[in-house]
C-alpha positions as CSV (number, residue, x, y, z in Angstrom):
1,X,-1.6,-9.3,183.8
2,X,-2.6,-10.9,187.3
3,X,-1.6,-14.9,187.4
4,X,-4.3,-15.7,190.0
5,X,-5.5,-19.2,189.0
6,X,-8.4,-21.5,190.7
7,X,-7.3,-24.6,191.9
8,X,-9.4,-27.8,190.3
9,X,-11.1,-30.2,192.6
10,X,-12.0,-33.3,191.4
11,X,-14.8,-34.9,193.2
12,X,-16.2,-38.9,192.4
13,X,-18.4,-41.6,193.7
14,X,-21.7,-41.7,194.8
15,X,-24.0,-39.0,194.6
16,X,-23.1,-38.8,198.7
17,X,-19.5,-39.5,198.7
18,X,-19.1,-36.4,196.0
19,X,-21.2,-34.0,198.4
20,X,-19.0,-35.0,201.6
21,X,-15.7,-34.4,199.3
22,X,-17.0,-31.4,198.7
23,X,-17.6,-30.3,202.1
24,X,-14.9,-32.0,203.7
25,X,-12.1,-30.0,201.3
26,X,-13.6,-26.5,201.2
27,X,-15.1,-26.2,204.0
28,X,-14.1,-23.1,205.6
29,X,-14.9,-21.4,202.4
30,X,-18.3,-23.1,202.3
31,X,-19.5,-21.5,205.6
32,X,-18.1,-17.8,204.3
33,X,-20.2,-18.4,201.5
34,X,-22.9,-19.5,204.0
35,X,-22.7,-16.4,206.1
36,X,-22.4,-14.1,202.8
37,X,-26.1,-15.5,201.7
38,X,-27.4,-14.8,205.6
39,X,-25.9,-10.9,205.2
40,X,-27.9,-10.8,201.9
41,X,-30.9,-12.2,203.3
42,X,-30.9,-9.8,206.0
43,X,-30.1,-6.8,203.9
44,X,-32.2,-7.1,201.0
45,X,-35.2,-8.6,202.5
46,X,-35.4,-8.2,206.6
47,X,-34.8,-12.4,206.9
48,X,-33.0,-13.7,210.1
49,X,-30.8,-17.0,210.0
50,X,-34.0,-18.8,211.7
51,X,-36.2,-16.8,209.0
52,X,-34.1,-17.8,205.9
53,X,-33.7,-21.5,207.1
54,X,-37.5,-21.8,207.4
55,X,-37.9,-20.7,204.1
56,X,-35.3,-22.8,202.7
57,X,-37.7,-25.8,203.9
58,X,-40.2,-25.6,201.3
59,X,-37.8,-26.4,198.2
60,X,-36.9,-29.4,199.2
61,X,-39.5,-31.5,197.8
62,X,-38.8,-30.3,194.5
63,X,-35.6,-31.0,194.7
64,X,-36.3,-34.4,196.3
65,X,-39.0,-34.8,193.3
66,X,-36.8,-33.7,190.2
67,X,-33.2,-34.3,191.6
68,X,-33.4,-37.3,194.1
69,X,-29.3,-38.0,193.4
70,X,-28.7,-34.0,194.2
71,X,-30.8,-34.3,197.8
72,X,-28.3,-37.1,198.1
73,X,-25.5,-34.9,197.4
74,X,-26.5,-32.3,199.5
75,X,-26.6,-34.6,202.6
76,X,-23.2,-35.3,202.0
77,X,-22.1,-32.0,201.8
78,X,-23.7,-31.1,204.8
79,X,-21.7,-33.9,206.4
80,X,-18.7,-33.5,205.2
81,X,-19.1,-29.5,205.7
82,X,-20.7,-29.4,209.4
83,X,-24.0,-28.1,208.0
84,X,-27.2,-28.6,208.4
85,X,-29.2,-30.1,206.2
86,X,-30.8,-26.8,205.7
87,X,-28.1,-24.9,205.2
88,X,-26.9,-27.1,202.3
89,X,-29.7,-26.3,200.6
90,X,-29.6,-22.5,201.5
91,X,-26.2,-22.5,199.9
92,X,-28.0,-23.5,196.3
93,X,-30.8,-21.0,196.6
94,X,-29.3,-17.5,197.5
95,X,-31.1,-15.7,195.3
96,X,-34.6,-16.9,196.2
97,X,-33.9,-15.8,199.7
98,X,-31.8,-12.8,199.3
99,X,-34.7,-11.9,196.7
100,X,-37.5,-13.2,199.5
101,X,-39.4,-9.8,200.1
102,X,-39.2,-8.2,196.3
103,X,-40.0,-11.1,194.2
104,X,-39.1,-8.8,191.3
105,X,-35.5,-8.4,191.7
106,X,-33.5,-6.7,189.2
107,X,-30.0,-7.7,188.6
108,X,-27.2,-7.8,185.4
109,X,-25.7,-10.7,185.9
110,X,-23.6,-11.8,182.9
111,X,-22.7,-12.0,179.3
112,X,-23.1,-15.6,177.2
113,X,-22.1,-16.5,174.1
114,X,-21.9,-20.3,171.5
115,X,-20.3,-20.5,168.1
116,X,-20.0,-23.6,165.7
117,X,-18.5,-24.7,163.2
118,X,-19.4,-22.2,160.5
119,X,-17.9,-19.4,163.1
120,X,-14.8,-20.6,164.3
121,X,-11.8,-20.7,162.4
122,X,-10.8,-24.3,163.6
123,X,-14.0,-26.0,162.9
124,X,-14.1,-26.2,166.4
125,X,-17.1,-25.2,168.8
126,X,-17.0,-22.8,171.7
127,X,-19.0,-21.4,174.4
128,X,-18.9,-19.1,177.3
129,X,-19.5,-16.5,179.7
130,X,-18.3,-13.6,181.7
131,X,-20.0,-13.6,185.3
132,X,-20.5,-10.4,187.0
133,X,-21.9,-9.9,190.3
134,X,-22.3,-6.8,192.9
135,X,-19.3,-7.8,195.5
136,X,-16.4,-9.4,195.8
137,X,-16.9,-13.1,194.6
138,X,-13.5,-14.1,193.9
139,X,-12.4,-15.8,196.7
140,X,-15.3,-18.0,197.1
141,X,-15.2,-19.4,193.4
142,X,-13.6,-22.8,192.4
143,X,-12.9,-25.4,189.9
144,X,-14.6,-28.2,190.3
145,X,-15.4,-31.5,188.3
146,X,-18.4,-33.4,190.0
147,X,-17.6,-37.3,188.7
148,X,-20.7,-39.3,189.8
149,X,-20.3,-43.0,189.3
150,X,-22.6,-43.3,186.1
151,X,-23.3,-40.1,185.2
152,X,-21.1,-37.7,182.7
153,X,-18.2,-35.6,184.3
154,X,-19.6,-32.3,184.8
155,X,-16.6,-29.2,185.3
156,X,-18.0,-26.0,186.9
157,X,-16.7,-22.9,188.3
158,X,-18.8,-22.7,191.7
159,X,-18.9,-20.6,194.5
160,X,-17.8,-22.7,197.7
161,X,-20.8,-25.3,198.5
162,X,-22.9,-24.5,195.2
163,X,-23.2,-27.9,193.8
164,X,-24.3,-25.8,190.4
165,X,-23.5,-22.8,188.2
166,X,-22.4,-23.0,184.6
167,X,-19.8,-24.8,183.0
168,X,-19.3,-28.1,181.1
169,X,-19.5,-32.3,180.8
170,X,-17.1,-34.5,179.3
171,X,-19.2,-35.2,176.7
172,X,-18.5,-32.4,175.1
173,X,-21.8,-30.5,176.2
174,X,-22.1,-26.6,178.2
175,X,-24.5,-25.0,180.1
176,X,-24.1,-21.3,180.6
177,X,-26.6,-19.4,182.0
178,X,-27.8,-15.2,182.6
179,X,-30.2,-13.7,185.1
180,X,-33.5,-12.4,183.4
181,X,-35.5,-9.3,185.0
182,X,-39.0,-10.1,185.4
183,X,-41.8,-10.6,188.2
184,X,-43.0,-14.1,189.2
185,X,-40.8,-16.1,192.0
186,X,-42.2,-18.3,193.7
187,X,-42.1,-22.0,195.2
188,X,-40.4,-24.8,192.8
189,X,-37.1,-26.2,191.1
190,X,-34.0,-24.0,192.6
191,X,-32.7,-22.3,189.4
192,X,-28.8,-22.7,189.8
193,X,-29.8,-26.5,190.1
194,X,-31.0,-26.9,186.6
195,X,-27.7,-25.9,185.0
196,X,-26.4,-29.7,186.4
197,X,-29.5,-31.2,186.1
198,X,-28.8,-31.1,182.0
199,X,-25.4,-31.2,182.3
200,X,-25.8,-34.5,183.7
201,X,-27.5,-36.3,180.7
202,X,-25.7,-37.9,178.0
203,X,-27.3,-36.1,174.8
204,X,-28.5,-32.7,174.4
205,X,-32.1,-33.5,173.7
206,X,-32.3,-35.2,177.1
207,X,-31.0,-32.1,178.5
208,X,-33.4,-30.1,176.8
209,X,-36.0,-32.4,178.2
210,X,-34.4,-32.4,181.7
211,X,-35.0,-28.9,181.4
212,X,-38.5,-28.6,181.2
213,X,-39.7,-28.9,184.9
214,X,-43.2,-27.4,185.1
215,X,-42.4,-26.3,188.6
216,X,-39.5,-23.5,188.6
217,X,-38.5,-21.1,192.1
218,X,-37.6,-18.3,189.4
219,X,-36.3,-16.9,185.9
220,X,-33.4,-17.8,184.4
221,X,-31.8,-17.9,180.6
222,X,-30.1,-21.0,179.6
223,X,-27.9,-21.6,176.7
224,X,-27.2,-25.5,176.0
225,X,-24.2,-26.1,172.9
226,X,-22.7,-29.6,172.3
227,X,-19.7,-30.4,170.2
228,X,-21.6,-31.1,167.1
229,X,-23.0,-27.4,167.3
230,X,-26.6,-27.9,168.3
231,X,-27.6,-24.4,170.2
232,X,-30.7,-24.4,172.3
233,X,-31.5,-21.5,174.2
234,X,-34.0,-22.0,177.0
235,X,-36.1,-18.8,178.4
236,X,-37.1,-19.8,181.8
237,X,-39.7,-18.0,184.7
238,X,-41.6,-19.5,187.3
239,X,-45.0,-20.0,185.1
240,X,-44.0,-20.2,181.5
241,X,-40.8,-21.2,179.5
242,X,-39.9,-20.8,175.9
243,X,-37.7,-22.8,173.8
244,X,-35.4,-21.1,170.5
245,X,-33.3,-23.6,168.8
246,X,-30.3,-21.3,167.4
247,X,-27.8,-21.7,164.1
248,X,-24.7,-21.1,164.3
249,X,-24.3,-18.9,167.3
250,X,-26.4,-17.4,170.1
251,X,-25.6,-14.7,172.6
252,X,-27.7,-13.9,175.7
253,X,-27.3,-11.2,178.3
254,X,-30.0,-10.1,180.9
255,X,-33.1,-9.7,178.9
256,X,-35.7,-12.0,177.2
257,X,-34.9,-12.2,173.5
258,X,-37.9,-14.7,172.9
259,X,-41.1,-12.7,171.4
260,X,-43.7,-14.3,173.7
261,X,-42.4,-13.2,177.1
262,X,-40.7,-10.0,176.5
263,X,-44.0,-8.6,177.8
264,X,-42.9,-10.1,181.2
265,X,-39.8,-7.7,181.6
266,X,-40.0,-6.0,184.5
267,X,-36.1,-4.1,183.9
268,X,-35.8,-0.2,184.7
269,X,-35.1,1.6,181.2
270,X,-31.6,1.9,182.4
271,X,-31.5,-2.2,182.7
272,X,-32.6,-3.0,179.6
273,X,-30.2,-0.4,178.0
274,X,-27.3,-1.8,179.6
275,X,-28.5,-5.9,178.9
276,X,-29.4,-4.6,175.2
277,X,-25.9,-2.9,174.4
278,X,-23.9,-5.8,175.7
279,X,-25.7,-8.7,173.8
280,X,-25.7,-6.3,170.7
281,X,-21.8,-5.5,170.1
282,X,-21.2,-9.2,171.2
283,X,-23.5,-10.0,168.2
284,X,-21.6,-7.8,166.2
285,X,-18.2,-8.7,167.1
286,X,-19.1,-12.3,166.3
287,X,-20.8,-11.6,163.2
288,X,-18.3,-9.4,161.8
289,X,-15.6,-12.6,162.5
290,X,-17.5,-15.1,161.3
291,X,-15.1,-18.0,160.0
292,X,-11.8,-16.4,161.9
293,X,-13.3,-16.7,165.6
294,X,-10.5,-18.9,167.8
295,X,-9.8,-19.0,171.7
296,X,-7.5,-16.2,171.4
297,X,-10.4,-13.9,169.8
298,X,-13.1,-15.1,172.1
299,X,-11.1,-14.1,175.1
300,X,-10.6,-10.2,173.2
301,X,-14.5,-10.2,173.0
302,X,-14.6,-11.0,176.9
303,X,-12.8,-8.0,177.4
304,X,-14.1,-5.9,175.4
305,X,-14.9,-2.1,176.6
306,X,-16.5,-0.9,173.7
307,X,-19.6,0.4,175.4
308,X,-18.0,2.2,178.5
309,X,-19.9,1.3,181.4
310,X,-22.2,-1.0,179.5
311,X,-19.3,-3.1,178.1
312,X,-18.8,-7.2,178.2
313,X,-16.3,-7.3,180.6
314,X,-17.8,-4.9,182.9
315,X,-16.0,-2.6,186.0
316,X,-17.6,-1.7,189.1
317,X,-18.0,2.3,189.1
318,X,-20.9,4.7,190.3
319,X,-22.9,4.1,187.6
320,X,-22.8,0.6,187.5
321,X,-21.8,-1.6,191.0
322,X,-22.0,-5.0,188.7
323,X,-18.1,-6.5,187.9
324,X,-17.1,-9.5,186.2
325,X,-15.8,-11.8,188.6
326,X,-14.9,-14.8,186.2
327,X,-14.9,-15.7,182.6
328,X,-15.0,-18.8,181.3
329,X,-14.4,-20.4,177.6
330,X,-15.4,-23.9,177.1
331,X,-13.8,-25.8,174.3
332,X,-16.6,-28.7,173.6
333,X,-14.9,-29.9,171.0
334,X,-11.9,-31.3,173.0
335,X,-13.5,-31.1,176.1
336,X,-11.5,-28.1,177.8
337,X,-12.2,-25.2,179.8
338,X,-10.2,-21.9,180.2
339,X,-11.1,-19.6,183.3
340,X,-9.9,-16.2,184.1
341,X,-10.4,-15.1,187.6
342,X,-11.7,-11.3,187.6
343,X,-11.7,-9.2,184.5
344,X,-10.7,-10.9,181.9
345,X,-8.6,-7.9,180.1
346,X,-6.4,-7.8,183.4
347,X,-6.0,-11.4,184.0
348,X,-4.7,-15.0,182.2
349,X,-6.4,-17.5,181.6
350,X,-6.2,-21.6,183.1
351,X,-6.4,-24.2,181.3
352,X,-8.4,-27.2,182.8
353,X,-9.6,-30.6,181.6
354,X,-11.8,-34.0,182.8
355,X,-8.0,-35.7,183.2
């Protein structure tokens, strides 16, 4: 079993001070991840540098309108970093811009999951993900735990310079989050901002309500759990969004589960199979340990290779490019995260908490 383990950054003050920590401590890291987005950009959709900063311009009144305290943040980061202000915000859209020229991208990114009470056999409430990307992700990712002087500690495995991804706060609340296939970017909230943006309330219904932005860049599924096992599960695009409150578990993979926007799919056959077969046997494996499901069983259904090149914890081969970078296993009920680097059948798992 590899022992590679991310290092956890702990980040406080003022919306500023946290962005120029940030930058300040991993910032040779942040401009790899900078100059990974401008490859992308260029190979996917023809941008230059000069192209994709130009078009990084027209988010930032959104964020500005919906996230004053993250424009904030991302001044400091670009500070403490040697950025632009531009290129702070680049680093928080790269796939509106490595997307720019085929606003009907098609990706299988990740595997999510959120049991309470009546699933676990510790009475205790988990959630989680596996994150797969095309690449080698790895080295850019870290542990970091954004404390903003009045707000709730949130914990998040980023990539350098990403000020949001999926994770946890300390009061005992997740956010994890898949890609959705479908047509329809266009101008408005950056989607791996909105993650934080609930994450940073004190209750889950104001995250749910933090969530609703009528103006959204792109599509995204996200799965909000808190320690008392309330499960929302949020079906985002850039015009319409639908809302499923869930009992007792959810799971959500890379197609729309919600009956009034499945006809906005746009996945090849081969997509949907491979989305379909993951979020089914992670259903089943859930279902059919319903009462006995713990941290040690969770991290067996991370790795999971039931399905062969459609499985949960997925390896890169011909047939399919996509890996899984990082799992992750939050434990709202005491407020801990666990995080594998890679696969998770080859690797351990860290523990890491708000202390």
């Amino acid at each position: 079993m590899k022992k590679e383990f991310y290092k956890h950054y702990i980040f406080s003050g003022t919306p500023r001070e946290v962005g120029q920590q940030h930058g300040e401590e991993l910032r040779e890291t942040i401009h790899a991840h900078l100059e990974r987005i401008y490859f992308d950009a260029g190979r996917m959709s023809g941008l230059s540098q000069k192209q994709a900063l130009e078009y990084t311009r027209q988010f930032e009144p959104f964020v500005e309108k919906y996230s004053p305290d993250f424009a904030l943040e991302l001044q400091g980061l670009a500070e403490g970093a040697g950025l632009t202000a531009q290129e702070a915000l680049l680093l928080q859209i790269r796939q509106e811009v490595s997307h720019y020229k085929r606003f009907a991208a098609h990706e299988q990114e990740c595997s999510c999951f959120a049991v309470a009470q009546s699933y676990t056999k510790d009475g205790k409430v988990y959630s989680g993900q596996n994150c797969d990307l095309i690449g080698d992700f790895e080295p850019m990712m870290n542990m970091v735990t954004m404390a903003v002087t009045g707000k709730p500690k949130v914990m998040m495995i980023l990539p350098a310079g990403q000020i949001s991804h999926s994770g946890m706060n300390s009061e005992g609340m997740s956010a994890n989050c898949t890609f959705l296939n479908c047509n329809g970017w266009g101008m408005g909230y950056p989607r791996y901002l909105m993650s934080r943006l609930a994450l940073e309330q004190w209750t889950i219904e104001d995250a749910c309500e933090k969530l609703r932005i009528p103006e959204r860049s792109s599509q995204r599924s996200i799965t909000l759990c808190d320690a008392k096992g309330a499960i929302h599960m949020f079906e985002l695009t850039h015009s319409e969004m639908e809302e499923r409150v869930c009992h007792g578990c959810a799971v959500h993979t890379n197609h729309f589960l919600i009956p009034e926007l499945k006809r906005l799919s746009s996945a090849t056959q081969w997509e949907q199979h491979d989305s379909e077969m993951r979020c089914q046997r992670m259903e089943e494996l859930i279902a059919a340990n319903k009462g006995k499901i713990d941290r040690e069983m969770l991290k067996a259904f991370l790795s999971d290779h039931a399905n062969g090149n459609n499985s949960i914890c997925v390896h890169s081969c011909k047939e399919n490019p996509y890996h899984t970078y990082v799992a992750m296993i939050n434990n709202l009920t005491d407020r801990v995260m666990e995080v594998c680097r890679g696969n998770p059948c080859q690797g351990e798992f860290a523990i890491y908490t708000f202390s």
